[in-house]
KESE-350811 format. One line per field, with one value per residue: residue number from 1; residue in one letter; x, y, z negated of N, C-alpha, C, O in turn. Coordinates in nm, 3 decimals. Example, Ala and Ser with C-alpha at 12.3 -4.5 7.8 and 13.67 -1.06 7.14 Angstrom:
REM KESE-350811
pos <- (1, 2)
code <- (a, s)
neast <- (1.319, 1.285)
nnorth <- (-0.569, -0.225)
nup <- (-0.780, -0.708)
caeast <- (1.230, 1.367)
canorth <- (-0.450, -0.106)
caup <- (-0.780, -0.714)
ceast <- (1.320, 1.290)
cnorth <- (-0.330, 0.003)
cup <- (-0.780, -0.787)
oeast <- (1.424, 1.341)
onorth <- (-0.332, 0.114)
oup <- (-0.846, -0.804)
***
This chain:
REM KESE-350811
pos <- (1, 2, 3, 4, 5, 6, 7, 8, 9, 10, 11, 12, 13, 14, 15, 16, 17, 18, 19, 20, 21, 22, 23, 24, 25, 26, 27, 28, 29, 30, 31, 32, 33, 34, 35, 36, 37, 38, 39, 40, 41, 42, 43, 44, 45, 46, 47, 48, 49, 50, 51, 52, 53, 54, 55, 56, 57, 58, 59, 60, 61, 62, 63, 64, 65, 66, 67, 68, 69, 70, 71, 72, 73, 74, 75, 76, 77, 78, 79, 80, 81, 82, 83, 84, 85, 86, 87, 88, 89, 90, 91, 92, 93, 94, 95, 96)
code <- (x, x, x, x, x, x, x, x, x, x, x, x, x, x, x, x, x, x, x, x, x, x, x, x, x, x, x, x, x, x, x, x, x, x, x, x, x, x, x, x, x, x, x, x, x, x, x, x, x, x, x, x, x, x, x, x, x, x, x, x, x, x, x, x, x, x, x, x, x, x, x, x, x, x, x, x, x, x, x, x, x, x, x, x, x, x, x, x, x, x, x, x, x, x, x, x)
neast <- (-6.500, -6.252, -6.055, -6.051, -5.743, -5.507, -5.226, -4.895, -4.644, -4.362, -4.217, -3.950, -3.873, -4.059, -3.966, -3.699, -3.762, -3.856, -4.156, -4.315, -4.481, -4.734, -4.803, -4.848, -5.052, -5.245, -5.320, -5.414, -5.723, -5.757, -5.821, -6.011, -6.199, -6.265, -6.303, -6.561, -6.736, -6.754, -6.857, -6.653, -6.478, -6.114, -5.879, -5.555, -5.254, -4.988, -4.709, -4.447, -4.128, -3.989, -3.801, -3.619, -3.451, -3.281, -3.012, -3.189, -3.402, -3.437, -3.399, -3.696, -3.877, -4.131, -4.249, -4.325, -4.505, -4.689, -4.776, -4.809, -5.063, -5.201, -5.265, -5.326, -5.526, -5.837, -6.030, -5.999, -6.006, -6.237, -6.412, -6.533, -6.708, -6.701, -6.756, -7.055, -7.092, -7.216, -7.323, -7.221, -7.019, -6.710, -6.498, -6.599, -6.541, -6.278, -6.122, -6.022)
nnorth <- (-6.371, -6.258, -6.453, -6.625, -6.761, -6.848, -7.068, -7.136, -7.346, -7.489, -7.331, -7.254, -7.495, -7.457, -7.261, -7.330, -7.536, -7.410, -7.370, -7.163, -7.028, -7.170, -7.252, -7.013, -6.936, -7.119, -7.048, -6.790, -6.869, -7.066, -6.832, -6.646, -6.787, -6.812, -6.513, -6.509, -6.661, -6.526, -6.291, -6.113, -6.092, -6.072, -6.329, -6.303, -6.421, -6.668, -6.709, -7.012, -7.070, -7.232, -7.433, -7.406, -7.563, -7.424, -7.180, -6.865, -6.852, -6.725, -6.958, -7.026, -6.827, -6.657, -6.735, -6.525, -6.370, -6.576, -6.640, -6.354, -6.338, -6.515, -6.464, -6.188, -6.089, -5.950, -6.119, -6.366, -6.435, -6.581, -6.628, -6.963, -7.169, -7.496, -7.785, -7.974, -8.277, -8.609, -8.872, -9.136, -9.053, -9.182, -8.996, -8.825, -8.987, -8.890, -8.630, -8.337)
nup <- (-17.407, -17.371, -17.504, -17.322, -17.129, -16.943, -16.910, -16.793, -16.765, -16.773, -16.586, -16.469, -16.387, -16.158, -16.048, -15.939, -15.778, -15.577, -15.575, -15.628, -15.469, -15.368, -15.676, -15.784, -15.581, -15.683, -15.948, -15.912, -15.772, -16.001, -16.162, -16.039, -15.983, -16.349, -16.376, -16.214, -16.327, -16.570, -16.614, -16.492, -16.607, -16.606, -16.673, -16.872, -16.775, -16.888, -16.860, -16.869, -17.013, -17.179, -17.252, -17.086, -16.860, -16.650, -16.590, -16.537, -16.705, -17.061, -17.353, -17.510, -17.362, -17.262, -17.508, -17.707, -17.543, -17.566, -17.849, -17.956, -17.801, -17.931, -18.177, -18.218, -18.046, -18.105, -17.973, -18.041, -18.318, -18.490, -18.692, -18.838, -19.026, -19.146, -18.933, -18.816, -18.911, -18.851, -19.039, -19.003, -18.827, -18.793, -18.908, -19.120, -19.336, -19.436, -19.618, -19.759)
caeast <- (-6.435, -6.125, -6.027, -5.966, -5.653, -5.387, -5.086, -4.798, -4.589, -4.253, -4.172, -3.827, -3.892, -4.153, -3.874, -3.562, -3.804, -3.937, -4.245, -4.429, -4.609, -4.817, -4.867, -4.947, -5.235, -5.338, -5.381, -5.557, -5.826, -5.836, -5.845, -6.109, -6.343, -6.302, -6.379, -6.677, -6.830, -6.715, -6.850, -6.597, -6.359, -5.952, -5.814, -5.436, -5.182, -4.880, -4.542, -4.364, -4.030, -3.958, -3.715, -3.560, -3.355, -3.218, -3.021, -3.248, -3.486, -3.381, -3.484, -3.848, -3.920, -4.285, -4.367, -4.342, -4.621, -4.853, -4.837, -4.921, -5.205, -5.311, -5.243, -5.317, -5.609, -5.954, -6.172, -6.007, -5.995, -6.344, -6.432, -6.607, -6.705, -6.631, -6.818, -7.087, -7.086, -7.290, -7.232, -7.207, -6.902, -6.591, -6.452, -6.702, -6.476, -6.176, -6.115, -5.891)
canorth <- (-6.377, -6.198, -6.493, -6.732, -6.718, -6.926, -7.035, -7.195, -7.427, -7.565, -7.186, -7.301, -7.664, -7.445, -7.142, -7.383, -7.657, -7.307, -7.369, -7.061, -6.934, -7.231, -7.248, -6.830, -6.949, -7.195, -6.979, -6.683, -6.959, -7.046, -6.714, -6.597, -6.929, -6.820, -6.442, -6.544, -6.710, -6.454, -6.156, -6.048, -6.070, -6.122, -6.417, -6.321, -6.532, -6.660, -6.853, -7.015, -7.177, -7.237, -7.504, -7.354, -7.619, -7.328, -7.022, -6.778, -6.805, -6.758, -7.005, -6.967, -6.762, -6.625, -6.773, -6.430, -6.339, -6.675, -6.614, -6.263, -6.353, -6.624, -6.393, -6.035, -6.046, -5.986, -6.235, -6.531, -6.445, -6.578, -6.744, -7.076, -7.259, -7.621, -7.847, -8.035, -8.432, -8.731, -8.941, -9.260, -9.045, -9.229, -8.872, -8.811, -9.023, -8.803, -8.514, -8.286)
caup <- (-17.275, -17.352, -17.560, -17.238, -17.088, -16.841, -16.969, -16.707, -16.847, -16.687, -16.501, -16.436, -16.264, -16.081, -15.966, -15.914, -15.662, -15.497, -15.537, -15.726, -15.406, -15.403, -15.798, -15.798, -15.536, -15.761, -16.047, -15.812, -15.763, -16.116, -16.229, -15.970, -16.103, -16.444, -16.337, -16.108, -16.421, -16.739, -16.617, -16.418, -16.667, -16.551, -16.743, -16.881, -16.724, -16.955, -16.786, -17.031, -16.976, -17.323, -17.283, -16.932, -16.753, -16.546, -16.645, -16.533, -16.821, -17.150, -17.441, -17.590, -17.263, -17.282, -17.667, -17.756, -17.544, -17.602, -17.966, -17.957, -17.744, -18.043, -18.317, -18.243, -17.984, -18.188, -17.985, -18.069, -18.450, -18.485, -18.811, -18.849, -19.126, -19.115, -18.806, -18.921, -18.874, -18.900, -19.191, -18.912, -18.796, -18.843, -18.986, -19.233, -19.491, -19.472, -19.702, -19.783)
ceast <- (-6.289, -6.027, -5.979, -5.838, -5.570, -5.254, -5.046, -4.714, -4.472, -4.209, -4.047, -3.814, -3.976, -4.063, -3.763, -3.631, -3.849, -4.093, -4.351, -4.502, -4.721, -4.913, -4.933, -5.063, -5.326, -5.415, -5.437, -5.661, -5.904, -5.903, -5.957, -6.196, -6.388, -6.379, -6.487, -6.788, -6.854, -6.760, -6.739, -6.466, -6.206, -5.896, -5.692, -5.406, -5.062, -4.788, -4.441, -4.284, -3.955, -3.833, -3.660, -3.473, -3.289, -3.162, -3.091, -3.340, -3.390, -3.450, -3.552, -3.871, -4.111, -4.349, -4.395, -4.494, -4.783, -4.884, -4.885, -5.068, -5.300, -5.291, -5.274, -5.426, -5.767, -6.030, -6.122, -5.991, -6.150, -6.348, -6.548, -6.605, -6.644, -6.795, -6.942, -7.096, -7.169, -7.223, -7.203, -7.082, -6.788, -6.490, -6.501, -6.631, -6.366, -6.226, -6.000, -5.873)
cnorth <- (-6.336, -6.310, -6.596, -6.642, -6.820, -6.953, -7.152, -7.255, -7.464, -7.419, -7.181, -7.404, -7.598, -7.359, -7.237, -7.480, -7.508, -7.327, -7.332, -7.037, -7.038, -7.230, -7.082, -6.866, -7.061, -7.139, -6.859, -6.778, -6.970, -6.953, -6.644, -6.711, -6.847, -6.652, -6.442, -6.601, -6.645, -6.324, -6.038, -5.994, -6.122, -6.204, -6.360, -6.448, -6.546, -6.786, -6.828, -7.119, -7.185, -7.331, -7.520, -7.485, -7.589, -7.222, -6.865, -6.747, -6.867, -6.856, -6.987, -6.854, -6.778, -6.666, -6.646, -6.381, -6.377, -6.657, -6.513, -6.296, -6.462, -6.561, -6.294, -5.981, -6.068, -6.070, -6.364, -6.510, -6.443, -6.696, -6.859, -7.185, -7.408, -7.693, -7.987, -8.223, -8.521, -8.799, -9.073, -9.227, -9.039, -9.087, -8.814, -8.879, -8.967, -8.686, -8.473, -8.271)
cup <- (-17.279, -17.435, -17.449, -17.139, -17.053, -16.896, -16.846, -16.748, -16.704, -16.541, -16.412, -16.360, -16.154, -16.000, -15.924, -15.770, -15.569, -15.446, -15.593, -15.611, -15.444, -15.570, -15.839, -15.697, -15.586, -15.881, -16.009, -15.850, -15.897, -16.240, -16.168, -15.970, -16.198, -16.438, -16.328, -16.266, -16.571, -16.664, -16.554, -16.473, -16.621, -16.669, -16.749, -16.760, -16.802, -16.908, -16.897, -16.941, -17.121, -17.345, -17.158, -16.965, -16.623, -16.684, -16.611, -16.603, -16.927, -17.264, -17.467, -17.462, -17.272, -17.385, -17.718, -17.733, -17.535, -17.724, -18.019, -17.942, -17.860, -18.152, -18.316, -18.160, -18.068, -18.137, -18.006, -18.236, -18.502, -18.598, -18.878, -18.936, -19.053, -19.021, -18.896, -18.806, -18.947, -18.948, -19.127, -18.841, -18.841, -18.918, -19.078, -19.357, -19.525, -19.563, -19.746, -19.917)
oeast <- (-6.211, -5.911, -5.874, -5.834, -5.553, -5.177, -5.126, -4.667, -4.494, -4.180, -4.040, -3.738, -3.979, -4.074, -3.724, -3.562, -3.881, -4.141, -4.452, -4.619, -4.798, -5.035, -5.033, -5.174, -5.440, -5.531, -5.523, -5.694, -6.017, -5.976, -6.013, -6.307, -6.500, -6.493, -6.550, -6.904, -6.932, -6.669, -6.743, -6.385, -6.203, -5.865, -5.660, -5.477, -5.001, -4.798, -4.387, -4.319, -3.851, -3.764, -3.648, -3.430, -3.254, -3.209, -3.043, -3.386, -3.316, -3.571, -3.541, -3.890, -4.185, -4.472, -4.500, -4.580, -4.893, -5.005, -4.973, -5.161, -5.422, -5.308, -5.264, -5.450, -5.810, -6.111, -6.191, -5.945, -6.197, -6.305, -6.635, -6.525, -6.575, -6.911, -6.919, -7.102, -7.192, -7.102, -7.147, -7.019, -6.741, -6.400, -6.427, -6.656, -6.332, -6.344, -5.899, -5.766)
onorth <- (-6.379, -6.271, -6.655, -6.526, -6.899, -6.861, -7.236, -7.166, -7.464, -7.442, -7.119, -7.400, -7.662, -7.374, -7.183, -7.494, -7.545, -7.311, -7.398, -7.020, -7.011, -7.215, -7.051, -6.825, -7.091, -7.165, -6.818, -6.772, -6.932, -6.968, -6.568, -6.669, -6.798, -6.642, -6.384, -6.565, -6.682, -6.241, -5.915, -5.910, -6.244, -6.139, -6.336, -6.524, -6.440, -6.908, -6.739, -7.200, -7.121, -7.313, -7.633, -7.508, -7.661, -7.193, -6.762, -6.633, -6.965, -6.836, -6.866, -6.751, -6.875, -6.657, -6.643, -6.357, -6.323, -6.654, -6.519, -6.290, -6.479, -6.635, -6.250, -5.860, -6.181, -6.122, -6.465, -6.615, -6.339, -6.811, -6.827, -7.279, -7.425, -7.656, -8.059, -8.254, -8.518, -8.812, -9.145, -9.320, -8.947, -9.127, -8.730, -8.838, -8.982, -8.654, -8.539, -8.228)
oup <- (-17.194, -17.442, -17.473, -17.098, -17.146, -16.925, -16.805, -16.819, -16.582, -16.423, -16.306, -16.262, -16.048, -15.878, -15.820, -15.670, -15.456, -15.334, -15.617, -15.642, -15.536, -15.586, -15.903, -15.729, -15.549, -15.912, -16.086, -15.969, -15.928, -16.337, -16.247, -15.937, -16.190, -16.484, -16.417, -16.283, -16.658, -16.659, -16.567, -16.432, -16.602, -16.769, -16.633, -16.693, -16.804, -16.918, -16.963, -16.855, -17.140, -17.446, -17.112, -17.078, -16.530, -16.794, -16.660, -16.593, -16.926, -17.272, -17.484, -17.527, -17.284, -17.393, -17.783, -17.818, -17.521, -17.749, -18.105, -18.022, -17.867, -18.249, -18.430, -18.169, -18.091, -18.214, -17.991, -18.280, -18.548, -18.595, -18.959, -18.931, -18.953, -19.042, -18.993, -18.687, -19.068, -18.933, -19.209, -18.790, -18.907, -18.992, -19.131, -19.471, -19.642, -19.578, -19.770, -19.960)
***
């Protein structure tokens, strides 16, 4: 559970049109879904304006704290052999 988490994309097109209240009560909603169904767990939330088209965010804005969140939180470092597939599936002839 602690492994899902929200990320916001385009932070800057969303602050310059003024129109975060709406998108913060969109992600309430989807964050009180994913709650309602995880145990009551609070989804992160991560706003990324990574390639701001405003000056109020700076470049790479919030990668810092999406790649933490994919690098440094133990439930997503969950290790899984390889997926298994039917030999009728068109991916079955690849190899590495």
């Amino acid at each position: 559970p602690q492994s899902l988490f929200i990320v916001l994309t385009k932070l800057d097109l969303i602050v310059t049109r003024e129109q975060l209240a709406p998108v913060e009560g969109a992600i309430k909603s989807i964050s009180d879904f994913i709650r309602s169904h995880n145990g009551g767990h609070e989804p992160l939330v991560v706003r990324l304006a990574a390639r701001s088209e405003s000056d109020v965010f700076p470049l790479g804005h919030g990668l810092n704290e999406l790649l933490d969140l994919l690098t440094e939180q133990p439930a997503i470092q969950i290790r899984n052999g390889p997926p298994n597939f039917s030999s009728r599936d068109p991916f079955c002839g690849f190899t590495a």
